[in-house]
N, C-alpha and C positions, 0 to 999 in steps of 0.2 A: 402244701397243706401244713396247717401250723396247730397247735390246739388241742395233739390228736392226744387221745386219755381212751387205756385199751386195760381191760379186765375181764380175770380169767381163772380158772384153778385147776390144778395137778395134781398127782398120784407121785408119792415118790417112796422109795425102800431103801435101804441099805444093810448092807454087812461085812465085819470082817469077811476079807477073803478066804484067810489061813483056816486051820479049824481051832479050836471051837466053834468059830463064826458069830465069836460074840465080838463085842455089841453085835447087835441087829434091829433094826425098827422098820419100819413104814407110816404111813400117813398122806396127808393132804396139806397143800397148800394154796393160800391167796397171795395172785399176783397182780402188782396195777402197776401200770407206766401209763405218767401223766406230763405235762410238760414238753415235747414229742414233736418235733417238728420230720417234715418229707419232702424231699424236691424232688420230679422227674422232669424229666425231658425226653420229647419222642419226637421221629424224623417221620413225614408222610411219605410213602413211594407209590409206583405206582403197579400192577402185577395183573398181566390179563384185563384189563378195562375196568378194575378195580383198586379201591386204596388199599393200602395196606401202611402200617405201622413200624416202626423198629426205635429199642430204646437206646438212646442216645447218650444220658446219664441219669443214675437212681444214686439217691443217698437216703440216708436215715440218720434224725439225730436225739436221741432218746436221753432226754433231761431226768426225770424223777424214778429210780424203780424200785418197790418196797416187796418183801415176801414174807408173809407170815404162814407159820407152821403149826400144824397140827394134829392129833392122833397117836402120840409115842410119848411116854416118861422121858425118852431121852430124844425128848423137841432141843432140849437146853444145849445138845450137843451140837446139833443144826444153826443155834440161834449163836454159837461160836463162832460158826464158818458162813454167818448171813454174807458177810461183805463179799467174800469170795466167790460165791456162790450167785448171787447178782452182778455181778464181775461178770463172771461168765454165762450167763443167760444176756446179759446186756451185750455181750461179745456177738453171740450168735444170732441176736436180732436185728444187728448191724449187717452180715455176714448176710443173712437167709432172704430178709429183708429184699436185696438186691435181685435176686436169682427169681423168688416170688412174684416179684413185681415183672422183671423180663419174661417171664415165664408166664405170667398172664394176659401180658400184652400179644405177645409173638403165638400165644396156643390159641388161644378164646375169643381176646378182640380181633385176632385178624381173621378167625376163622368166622365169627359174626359180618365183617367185614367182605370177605372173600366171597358169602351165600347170600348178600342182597341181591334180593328179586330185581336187576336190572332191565327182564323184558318184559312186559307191560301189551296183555291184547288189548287191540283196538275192537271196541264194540262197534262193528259197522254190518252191517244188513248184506247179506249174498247177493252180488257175487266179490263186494268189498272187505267180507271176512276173511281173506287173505295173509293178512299183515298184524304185523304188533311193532310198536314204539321198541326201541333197543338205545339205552343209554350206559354211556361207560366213561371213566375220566383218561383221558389222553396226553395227559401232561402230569410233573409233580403239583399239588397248588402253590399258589405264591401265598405267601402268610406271612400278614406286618401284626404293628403291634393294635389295630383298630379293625381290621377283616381279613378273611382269607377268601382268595379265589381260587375256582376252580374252573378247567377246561375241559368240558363236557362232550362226545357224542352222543346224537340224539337221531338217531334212522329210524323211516319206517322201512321196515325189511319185511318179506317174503319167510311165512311162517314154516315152509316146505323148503328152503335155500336162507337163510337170514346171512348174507351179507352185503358188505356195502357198499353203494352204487357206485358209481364211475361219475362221481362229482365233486368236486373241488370246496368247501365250505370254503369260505370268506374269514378275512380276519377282523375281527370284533376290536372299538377299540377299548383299553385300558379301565380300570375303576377309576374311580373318583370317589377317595375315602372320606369326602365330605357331604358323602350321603346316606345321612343315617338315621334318618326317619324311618326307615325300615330294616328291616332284620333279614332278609333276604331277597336279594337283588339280580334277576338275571337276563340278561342281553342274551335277544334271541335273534339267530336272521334267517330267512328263508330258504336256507340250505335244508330245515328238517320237512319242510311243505312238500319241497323239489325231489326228494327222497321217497317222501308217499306216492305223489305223483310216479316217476321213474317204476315205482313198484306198478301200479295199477298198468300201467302204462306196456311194460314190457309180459303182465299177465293180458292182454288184451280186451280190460275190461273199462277202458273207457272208449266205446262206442258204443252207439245205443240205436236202434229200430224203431223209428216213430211209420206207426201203423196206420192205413190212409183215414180211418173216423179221426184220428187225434191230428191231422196236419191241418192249420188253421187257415181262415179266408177263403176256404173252397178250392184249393187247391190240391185235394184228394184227388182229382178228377183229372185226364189227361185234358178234357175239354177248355179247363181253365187256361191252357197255356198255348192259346193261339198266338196273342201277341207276343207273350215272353220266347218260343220257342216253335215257332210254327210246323216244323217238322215231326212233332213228340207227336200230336193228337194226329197227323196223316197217319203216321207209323202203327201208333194203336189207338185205334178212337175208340173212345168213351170206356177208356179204362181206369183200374185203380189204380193212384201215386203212392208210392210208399218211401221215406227218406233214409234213409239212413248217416247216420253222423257220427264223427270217428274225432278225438283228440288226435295226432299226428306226429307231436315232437313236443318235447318240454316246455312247457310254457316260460314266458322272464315274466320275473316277480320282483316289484321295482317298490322298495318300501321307503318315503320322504315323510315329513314331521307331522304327522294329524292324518295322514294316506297311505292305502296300498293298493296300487295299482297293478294287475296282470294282463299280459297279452297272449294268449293263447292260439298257436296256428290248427287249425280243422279244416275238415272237407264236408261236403254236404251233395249225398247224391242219391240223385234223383232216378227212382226205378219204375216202371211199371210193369202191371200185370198182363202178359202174354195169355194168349187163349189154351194155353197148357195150367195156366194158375200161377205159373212161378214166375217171380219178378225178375225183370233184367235191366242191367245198366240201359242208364236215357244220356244224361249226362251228369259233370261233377261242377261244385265250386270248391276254389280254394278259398276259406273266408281266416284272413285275422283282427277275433274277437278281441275288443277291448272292454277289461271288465273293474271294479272297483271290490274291493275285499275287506270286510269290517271282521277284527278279532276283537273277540270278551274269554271272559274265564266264568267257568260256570261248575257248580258241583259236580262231580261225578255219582253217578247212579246208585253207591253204597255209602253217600255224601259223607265217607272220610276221607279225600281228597278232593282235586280240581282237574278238572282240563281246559285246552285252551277249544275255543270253537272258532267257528266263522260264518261268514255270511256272505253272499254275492250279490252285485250288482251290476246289470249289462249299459255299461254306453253304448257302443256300437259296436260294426264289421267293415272291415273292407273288405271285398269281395273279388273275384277274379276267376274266369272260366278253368278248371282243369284239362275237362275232355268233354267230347261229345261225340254220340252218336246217332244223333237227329238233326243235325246242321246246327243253323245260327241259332243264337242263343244272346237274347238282351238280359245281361246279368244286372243292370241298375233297377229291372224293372221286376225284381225277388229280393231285391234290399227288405222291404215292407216282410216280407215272408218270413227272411232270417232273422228280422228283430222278433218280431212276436213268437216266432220257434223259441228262440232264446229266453223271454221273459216268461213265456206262458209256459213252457215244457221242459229246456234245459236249464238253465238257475233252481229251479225247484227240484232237479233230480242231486245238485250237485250241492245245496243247502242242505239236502236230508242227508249226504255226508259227511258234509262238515259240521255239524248238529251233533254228531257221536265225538268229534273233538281229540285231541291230540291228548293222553294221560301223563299229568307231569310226575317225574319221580318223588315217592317219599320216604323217606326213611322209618322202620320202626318205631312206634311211639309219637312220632311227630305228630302234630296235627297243624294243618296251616291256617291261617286267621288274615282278612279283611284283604284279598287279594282283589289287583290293579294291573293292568296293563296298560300300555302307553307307547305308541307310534313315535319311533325316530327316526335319523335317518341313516337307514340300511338296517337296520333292527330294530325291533320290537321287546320292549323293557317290563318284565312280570316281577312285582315287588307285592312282598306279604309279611306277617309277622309268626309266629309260629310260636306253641306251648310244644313241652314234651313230657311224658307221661311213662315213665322206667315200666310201671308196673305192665306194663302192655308189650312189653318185648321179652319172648320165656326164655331168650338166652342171658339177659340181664338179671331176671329175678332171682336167682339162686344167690346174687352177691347180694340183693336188697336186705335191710332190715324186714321187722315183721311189719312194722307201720310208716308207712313214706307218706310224702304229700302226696296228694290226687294229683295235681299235675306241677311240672316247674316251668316257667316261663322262661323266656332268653334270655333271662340277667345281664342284659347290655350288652351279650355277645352279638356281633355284626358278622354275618358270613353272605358271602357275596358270590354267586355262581356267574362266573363268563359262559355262555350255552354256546356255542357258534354253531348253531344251525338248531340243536341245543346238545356241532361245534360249538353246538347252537349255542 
């Protein structure tokens, strides 16, 4: 800080000590220091999955300081010992100056610091209300002289248990500080997907009961499946199918330049209705779905943030008998079954989740501006620009003036998030 010009005024009295205790006076004085230069330096660490701050060196170098006196006949006495007297008030500003400053950073900034809101609910419909996004920095950042990165976790975790899965993020690679079209930059890979998934996954809510009106081609009906299965309709004839379909194990989530591609393993089995009403296993398929995955960023619901979303689309399944208990079973001749299961009933249960979108973190005051995302390979790149706005964060205001700008944009600072997973 260079420039800095500080104005102020004081109460001050004096007296002999001895007695009479004359002289004696009081009064007021005008102080200015102008000319004022300030350097600090602070180190980033990191404490709990948060930053935190520590001052590394503070100086103060206080050029011009004047005191004018006022309210006593004997100002003139004062106006004797100005020199000294600024001497030592300039002493103390050097002295106090340093403690001030440490003492604001390590009490106030860190303690703003230490209380961001890093867990983030996920707006998703029952029985996917479960989870919330959980990001925290897991490393010091690296900070040159053109961006600083940071190294992110980014889980979805288990609102009732929040920790973190038993999966391995990926290493992301390096910046490239010759990308400076935008003002925040971050590399995502599909460690934080794999996290929601594991969540859902280990709650047992990704399987789902397709009920026999809703199973397509007519195949509600055991009658349907003479050819496919000829034993199902001797067993129960002219009964109702009911399917049920079950996620099974993590899906790979393979992300190359303009694609994302997922392969997900399921079972699909086949039950009918016994003359009791209660369905029982027929037989199983093991089918692995391959599906395609398009991310956008899209507002969030209180559109002062974003998240990221998605969307699915089914190529195919391979297919492969699990089990049976009605004999043979021609599994090429339910391919037709499983695609249209997939396009007509499962892709649309699993877009309305990924529709409520992943919440990215932001900071106080921030507001983020003309955000992009963009397909690499192994991750996926969200770049935006971003104003901020002091007056909007009530731990900041107390140091504001009475009138600040409505907002201050990034003055050319470049900050650069590594997310790996958003390890990410």
């Amino acid at each position: 800080m260079s420039s800095i010009s500080v104005a102020c005024n004081a109460n001050w009295n004096f007296k002999l000590k001895i007695w009479p205790h004359v002289p004696s006076g009081s009064g007021s004085v005008d102080i200015s220091v102008s000319s004022t230069s300030a350097a600090l330096t602070v180190g980033l660490n990191v404490s709990n999955l948060h930053p935190q701050m520590s001052v590394q060196s503070v100086s103060l170098n206080v050029g011009n300081i004047d005191m004018s006196f006022h309210g006593s006949l004997l100002d003139w006495i004062l106006d004797l010992f100005k020199g000294m007297i600024e001497n030592a008030v300039k002493s103390n500003l050097d002295s106090v100056f340093g403690s001030a400053v440490s003492d604001f950073i390590t009490t106030d900034v860190n303690s703003v610091l230490m209380n961001l809101d890093l867990d983030i609910p996920i707006n998703a419909p029952a029985p996917y209300n479960i989870s919330e996004a959980r990001f925290g920095i897991v490393s010091i950042p690296t900070i040159s002289s053109t961006f600083v990165g940071i190294s992110l976790q980014g889980d979805v975790v288990p609102l009732a248990n929040p920790v973190n899965p038993p999966i391995t993020p990926p290493n992301l690679p390096p910046f490239s500080p010759s990308d400076g079209s935008i003002y925040i930059s971050a590399a995502i890979s599909p460690y934080t997907l794999v996290s929601a998934l594991y969540t859902y996954l280990v709650a047992n809510t990704l399987t789902w009961t397709i009920n026999s009106q809703s199973i397509p081609l007519g195949f509600n009906n055991t009658g349907a499946y003479t050819l496919v299965a000829p034993g199902f309709p001797s067993q129960y004839p002219n009964a109702a199918v009911q399917l049920n379909v079950a996620i099974t194990a993590l899906p790979t989530i393979t992300m190359t330049t303009g694609s994302i591609a997922t392969v997900v393993p399921m079972t699909f089995i086949f039950e009918a209705q016994a003359p009791n009403s209660t369905f029982v296993n027929a037989f199983g398929l093991n089918a692995s779905a391959s599906l395609s995955l398009s991310l956008g960023v899209s507002p969030s619901n209180n559109g002062t943030s974003y998240v990221i979303t998605g969307s699915l689309g089914y190529l195919d399944a391979d297919l492969g008998l699990a089990f049976t208990n009605v004999g043979t079973v021609n599994v090429p001749l339910l391919q037709a079954l499983v695609n249209i299961t997939f396009s007509a009933v499962l892709v649309p249960i699993f877009d309305e989740l990924l529709a409520h979108g992943l919440p990215l973190p932001q900071a106080p005051g921030m507001t983020l501006t003309s955000p992009t995302l963009v397909t690499g390979n192994g991750y996926v790149t969200f770049g935006c620009n971003f104003t901020f706005d002091p007056t909007l964060v009530p731990e900041y205001a107390q140091y504001l003036p009475a009138v600040v700008p409505s907002s201050e944009s990034h003055n050319g600072i470049t900050t650069k998030l590594n997310l790996r997973g958003i390890h990410a």
